[in-house]
N, C-alpha and C positions, 0 to 999 in steps of 0.2 A: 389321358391328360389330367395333369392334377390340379385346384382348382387354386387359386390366385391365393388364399388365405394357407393353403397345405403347400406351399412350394417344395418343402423342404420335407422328407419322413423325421419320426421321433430318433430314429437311430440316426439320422443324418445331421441333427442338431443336436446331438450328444457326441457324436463323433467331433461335431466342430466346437463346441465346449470343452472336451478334452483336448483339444489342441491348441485350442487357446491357452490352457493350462499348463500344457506341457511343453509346448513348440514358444519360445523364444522369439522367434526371424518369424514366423507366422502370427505372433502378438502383434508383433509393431509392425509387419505388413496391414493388418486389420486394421488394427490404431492409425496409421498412415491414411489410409481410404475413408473412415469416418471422419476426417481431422485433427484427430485429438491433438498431432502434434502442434499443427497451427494455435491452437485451443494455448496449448502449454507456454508456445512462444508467445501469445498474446498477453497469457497470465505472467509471466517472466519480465515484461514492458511493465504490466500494471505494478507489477512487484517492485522495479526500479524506480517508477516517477511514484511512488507513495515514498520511499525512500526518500528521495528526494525532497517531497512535499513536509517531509518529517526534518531533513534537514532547516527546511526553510522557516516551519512551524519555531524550530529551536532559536535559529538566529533570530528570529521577530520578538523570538520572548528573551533572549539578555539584551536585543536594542531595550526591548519594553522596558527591563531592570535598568538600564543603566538613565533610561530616561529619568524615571523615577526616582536613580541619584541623585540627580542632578537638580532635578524639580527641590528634590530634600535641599542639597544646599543653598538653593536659589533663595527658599523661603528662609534658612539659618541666615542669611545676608542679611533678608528683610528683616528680621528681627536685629539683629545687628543695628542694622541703620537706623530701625525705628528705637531702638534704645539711645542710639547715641545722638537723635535727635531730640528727645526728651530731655538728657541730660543738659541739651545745647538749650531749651527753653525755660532749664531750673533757673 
């Protein structure tokens, strides 16, 4: 009986190394069992809502620009008024 740390001989884990390598349908059976695929699909979600959060990044920042327009003409007004109230005190 072999001992819990040796389950496997050297040639038995070189065998299964090569066929990881070489075997296709035996990668992704393996990958499948450890979950990588879950793993992939989880990474695939993260991938979309960053996306997404990038979309929203964007739109926050031409509201932010167009505030800022706006803000600009608001204070061009002010100067406006406050000139043309001067003139009204000459």
């Amino acid at each position: 009986m072999r001992s819990m740390t040796g389950l496997l001989s050297k040639e038995e884990k070189l065998k299964i190394l090569r066929s990881l390598e070489e075997d296709l349908e035996f990668r992704y059976a393996v990958a499948g069992l450890i979950g990588i695929s879950e793993i992939l699909k989880r990474m695939d979600r993260f991938e979309e809502n960053q996306e997404k959060l990038w979309e929203e990044v964007k739109s926050l920042r031409e509201g932010q620009e167009k505030l800022w327009e706006n803000q600009e003409k608001l204070w061009e007004e002010v100067k406006s008024l406050r000139e043309g109230q001067e003139k009204l005190w000459e």
